[in-house]
C-alpha positions in Angstrom: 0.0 0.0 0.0 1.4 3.2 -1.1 1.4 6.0 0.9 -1.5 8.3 -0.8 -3.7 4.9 -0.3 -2.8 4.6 3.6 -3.4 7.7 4.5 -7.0 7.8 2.5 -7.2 3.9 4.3 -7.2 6.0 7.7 -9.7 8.6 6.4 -12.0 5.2 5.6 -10.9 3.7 9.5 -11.7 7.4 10.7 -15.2 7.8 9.3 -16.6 4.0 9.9 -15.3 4.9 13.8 -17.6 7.9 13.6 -20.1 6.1 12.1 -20.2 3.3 14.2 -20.5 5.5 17.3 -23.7 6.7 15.9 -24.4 2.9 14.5 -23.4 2.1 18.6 -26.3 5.0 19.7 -29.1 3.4 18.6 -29.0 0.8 21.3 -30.2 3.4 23.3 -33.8 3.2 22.3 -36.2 0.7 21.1 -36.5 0.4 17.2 -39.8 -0.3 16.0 -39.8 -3.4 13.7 -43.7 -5.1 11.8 -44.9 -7.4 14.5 -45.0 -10.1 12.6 -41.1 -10.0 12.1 -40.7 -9.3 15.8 -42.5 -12.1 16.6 -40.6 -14.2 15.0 -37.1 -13.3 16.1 -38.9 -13.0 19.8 -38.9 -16.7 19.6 -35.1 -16.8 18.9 -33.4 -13.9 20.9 -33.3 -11.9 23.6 -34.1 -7.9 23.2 -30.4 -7.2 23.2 -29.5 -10.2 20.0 -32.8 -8.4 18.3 -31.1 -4.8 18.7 -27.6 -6.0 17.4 -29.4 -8.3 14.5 -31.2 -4.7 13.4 -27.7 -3.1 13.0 -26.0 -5.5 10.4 -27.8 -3.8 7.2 -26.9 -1.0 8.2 -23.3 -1.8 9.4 -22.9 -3.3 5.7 -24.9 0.2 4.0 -21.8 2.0 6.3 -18.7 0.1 5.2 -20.6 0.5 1.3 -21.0 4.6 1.7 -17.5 5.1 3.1 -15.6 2.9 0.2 -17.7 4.6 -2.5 -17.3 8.1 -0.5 -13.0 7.3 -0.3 -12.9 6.5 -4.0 -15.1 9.3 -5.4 -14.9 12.9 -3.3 -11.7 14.4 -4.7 -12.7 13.5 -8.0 -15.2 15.9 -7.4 -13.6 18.4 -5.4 -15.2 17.6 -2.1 -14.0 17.4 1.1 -12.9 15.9 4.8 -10.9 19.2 5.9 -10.2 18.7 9.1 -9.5 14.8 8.7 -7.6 15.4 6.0 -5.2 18.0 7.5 -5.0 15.9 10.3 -3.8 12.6 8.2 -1.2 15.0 6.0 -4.0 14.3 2.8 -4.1 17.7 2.3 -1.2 20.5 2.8 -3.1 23.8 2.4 -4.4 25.7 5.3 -8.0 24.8 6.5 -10.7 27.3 7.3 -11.1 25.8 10.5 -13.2 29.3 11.7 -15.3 29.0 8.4 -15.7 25.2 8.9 -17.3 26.1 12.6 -19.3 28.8 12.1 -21.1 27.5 8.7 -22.1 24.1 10.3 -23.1 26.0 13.9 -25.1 28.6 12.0 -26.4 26.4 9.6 -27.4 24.0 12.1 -29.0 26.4 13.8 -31.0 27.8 10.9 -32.1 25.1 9.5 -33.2 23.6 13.3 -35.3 27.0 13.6 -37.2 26.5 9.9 -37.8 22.6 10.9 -39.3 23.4 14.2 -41.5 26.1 12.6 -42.6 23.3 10.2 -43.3 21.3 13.5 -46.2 23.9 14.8 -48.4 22.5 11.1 -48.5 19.0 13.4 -51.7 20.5 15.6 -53.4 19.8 12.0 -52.9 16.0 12.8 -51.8 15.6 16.0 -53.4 12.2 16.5 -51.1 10.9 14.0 -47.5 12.7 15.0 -48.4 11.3 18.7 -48.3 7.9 17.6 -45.3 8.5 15.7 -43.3 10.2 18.1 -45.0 7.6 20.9 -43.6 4.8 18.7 -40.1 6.1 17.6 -38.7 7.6 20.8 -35.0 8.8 19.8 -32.6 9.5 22.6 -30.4 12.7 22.6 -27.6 9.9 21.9 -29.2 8.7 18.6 -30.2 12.2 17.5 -26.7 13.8 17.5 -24.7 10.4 17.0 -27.0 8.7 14.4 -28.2 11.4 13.0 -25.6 13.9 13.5 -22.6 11.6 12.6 -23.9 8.7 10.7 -26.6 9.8 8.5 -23.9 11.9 7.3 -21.5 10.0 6.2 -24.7 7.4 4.4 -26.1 10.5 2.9 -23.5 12.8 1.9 -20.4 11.1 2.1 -21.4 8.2 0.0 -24.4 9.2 -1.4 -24.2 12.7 -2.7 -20.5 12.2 -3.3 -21.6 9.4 -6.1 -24.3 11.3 -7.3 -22.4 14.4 -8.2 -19.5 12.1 -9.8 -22.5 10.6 -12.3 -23.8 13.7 -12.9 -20.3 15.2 -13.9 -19.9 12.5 -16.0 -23.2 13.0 -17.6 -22.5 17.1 -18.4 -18.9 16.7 -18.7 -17.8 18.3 -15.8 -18.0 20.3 -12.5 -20.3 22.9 -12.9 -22.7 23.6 -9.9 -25.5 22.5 -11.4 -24.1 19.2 -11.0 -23.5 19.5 -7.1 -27.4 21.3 -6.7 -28.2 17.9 -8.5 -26.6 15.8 -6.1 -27.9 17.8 -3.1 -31.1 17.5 -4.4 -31.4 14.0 -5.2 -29.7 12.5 -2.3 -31.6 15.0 0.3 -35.4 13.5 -1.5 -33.9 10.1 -1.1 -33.4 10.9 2.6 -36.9 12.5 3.1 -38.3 9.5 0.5 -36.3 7.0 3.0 -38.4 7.8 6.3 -41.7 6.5 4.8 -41.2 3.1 5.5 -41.6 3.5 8.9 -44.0 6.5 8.2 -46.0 3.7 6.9 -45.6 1.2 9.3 -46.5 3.1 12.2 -49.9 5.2 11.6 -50.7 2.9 8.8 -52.6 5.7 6.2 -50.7 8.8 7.0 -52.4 11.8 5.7 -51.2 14.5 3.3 -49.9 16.8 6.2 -47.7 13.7 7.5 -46.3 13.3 4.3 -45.7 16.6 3.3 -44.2 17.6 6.8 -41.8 13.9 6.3 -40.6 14.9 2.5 -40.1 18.8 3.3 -38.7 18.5 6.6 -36.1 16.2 5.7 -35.4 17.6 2.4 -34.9 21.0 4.0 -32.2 19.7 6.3 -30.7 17.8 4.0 -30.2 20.9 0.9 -28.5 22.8 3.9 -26.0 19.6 5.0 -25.6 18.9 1.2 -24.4 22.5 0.7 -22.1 22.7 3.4 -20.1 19.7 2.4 -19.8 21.0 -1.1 -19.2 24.4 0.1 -17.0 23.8 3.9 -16.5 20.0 4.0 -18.3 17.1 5.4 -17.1 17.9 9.2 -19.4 21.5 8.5 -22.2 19.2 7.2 -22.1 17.0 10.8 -22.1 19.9 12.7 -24.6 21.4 11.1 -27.2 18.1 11.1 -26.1 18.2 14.8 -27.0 21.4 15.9 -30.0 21.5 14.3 -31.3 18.7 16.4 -30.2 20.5 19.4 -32.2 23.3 18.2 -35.3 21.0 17.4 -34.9 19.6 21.0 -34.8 23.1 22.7 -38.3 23.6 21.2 -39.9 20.3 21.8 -39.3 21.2 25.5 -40.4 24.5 25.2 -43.8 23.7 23.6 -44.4 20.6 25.1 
């Protein structure tokens, strides 16, 4: 292994760490699964095997994200900054101040506009009680999970691949290409909270839906925007921050 590879091999180590912390998080609360499939793995293992069990997919959809992420970002100019002044990957100075006060502010913004969006639950509140009653995430899950790991699924792998297709596709970097990616791998996000949308209140209605695919579409233009603009680190802390916001609110509605 040369030594470009090795130190892009500890960028991969670096992230599936991170990402595993968040993976690790979700232990912390009970993950709603169909009852019929629960029932079946009830008769096998305990709570605790059933937890671990649920983490394998996504363990796998990590390692996936963080390969295709490695191989693709500086083809398309994006970026790990402080990870990658840290491992000697890149020489140039870092905005480090930039990186910070993007991803705070950002996180901070974007957690205001979601909790806004919030108040349009009293339109169905039946249905966001059962939601929330069934999919209780701890603080841990919210800023790990979310904060961390989401990231690296969504961005990292995601967005970085779908800007590298799109480049190919028009020939080059231009930022219609990166708005493309932002856009299609933040509507996948939104698209990928349905299932259990779905499985939860059953017939959701047209306020559900619409708070589910423009909440999460929201967040994730504002993450995907960062990490082209300031770097995936901006992108966590921004995703992070804006669930501390969300939280701050939830208690001072509630």
């Amino acid at each position: 292994m040369n030594h470009v590879k090795r130190k892009k091999f500890y960028l991969a180590l670096i992230l599936f760490f991170l990402g595993m912390l968040g993976m690790l998080s979700m232990l912390t609360m009970d993950i709603p699964l169909p009852d019929e499939i629960l029932s079946v793995l009830e008769d096998r293992f305990t709570p605790s095997q059933i937890k671990l069990l649920i983490l394998i997919n996504p363990t796998i959809i990590l390692i996936v994200t963080i390969l295709v992420g490695t191989l693709f970002y500086q083809k398309v100019n994006l970026s790990v900054p402080i990870i990658e002044k840290l491992l000697g990957i890149r020489e140039d100075s870092i905005q480090l101040r930039e990186i910070l006060l993007y991803g705070i502010s950002g996180g901070i913004l974007t957690g205001i506009a979601l909790s806004i969006l919030g108040l349009f639950r009293s339109i169905s509140p039946s249905e966001f009680e059962l939601l929330s009653g069934q999919l209780q995430l701890t603080l841990a899950a919210r800023f790990l999970y979310g904060g961390i790991t989401e990231e690296i699924f969504m961005r990292f792998g995601l967005m970085t691949l779908l800007v590298w297709l799109t480049a190919k596709l028009f020939k080059g970097l231009k930022p219609q290409v990166y708005w493309i990616g932002i856009f299609l791998s933040s509507l996948i996000f939104a698209v990928g909270h349905f299932p259990v949308v779905f499985q939860t209140v059953g017939t959701p209605s047209i306020v559900m839906i619409s708070y589910v695919l423009i909440g999460n579409t929201i967040g994730g233009l504002v993450f995907g925007w960062l990490y082209w603009k300031k770097g995936l680190e901006s992108a966590f802390l921004a995703h992070i921050f804006a669930h501390v916001v969300m939280v701050l609110s939830e208690n001072f509605f509630s």
